[in-house]
N, C-alpha and C positions, 0 to 999 in steps of 0.2 A: 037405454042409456045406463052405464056405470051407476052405480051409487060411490062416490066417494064420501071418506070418512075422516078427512083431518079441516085443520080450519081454513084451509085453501077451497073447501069445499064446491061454497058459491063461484069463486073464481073459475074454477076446475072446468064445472056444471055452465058457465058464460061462454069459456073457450072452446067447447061441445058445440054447443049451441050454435055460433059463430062459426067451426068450422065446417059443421056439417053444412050449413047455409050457405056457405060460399065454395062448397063441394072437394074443399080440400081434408076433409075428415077420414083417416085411413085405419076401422076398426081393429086391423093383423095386428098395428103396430104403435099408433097414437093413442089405441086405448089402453093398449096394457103396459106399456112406458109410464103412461098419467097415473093407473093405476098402480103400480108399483112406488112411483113416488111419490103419490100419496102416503102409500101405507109407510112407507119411510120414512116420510116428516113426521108422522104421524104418531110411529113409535122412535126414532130419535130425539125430536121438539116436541114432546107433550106438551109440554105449557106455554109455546111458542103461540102467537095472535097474528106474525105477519111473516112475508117470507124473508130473510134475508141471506144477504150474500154466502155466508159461512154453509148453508144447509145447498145453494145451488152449487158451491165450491166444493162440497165433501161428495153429492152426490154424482157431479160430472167430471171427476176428474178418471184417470184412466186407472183401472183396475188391474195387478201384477196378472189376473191370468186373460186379459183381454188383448186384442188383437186390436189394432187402430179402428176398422173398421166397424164392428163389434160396439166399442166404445161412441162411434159415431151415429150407428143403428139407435144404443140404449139412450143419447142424452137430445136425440135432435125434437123430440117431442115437448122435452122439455124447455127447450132453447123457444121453441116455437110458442108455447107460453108465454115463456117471461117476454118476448117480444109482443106477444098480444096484450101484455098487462102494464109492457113501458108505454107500449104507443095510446093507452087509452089514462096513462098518468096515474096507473095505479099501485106501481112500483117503482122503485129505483134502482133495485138488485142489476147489476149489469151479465149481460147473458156471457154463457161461458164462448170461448174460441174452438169454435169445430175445425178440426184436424181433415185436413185434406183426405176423402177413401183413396184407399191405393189400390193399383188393381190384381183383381187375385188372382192367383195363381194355380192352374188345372195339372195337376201330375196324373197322368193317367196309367191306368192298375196293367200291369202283365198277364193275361190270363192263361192259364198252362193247359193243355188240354184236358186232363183232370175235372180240373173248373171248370170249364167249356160245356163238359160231358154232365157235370153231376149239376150245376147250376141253375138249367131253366129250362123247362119241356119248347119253350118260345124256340131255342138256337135251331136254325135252318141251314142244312149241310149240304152245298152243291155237289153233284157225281163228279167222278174223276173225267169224264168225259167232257163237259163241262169245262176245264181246263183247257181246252186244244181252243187254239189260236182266234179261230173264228169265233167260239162263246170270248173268250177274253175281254176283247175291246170290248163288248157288248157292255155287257159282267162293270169292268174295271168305269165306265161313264156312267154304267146306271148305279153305281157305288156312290161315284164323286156326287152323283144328282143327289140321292138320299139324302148321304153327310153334310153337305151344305143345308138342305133344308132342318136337318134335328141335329147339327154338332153341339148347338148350345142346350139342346135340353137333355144330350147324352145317351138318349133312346137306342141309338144302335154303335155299336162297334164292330168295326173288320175284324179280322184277325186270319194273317196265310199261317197254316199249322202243317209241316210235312207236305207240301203240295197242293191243300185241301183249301180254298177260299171258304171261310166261314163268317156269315153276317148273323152279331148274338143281339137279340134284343133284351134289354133290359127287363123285367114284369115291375111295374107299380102297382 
């Protein structure tokens, strides 16, 4: 667990407590949200004793280089707080209004054969042979099978170059 260090501290260290307990505690993102706005209050309101509105007001409002989403990511941990500390009567700060995510948007890159070539020992290049009519169908359904199973995690791209069907895999 966190050590938090402003005077929201015990509150912080209850809302821990609570959500890990009810299995809604997400370490990626609820801890380091809490702990960042800790450290916030912490150095903004030094002499601050309770939370109020103006510190949840400055900290979740949208930031000039933030994206909706982004903004939505950074304040919902916090939202999730102050709701755990109104419904237990131990605040009255009203939580902020989270802004609808919108959904994003995938521009996918061109790769030139260049790229192709010099980018990853993974890229597997089918013969020209391979090409004639009867690999084809084969070839073009066992494509479509792939891409549906990893389109959302990006792992493989097609790409026809000069004649050449080329499937690149990605390396993480």
């Amino acid at each position: 667990m966190r050590d938090f260090s402003s005077f929201l501290s015990p509150l912080m260290q209850e809302f821990v407590t609570f959500q890990k307990a009810s299995g809604q505690w997400n370490e990626s993102t609820y801890a380091v949200t809490l702990d960042r706005f800790d450290k916030y209050g912490e150095k903004q309101y030094p002499d601050a004793c309770e939370l109020t509105q103006e510190m949840v007001d400055s900290w979740c409002c949208q930031r000039k280089t933030e994206i909706n989403n982004s903004c939505v990511t950074r304040i919902y941990a916090v939202v999730g707080f102050i709701r755990y500390l109104r419904s237990r009567g131990k605040t009255t700060v009203k939580e902020p209004t989270i802004s609808q995510k919108e959904p994003s948007v995938y521009i996918p890159h061109a790769f030139n054969e260049a790229e192709l070539k010099n980018s990853s020992p993974l890229a597997i290049r089918y013969p020209d042979h391979m090409r004639e009519d009867s690999y084809c169908s084969a070839q073009q359904s066992l494509f479509s099978f792939v891409c549906c199973i990893v389109a959302e995690s990006e792992r493989v791209k097609h790409v026809c170059c000069e004649g050449k069907m080329l499937i690149f895999l990605r390396a993480f």
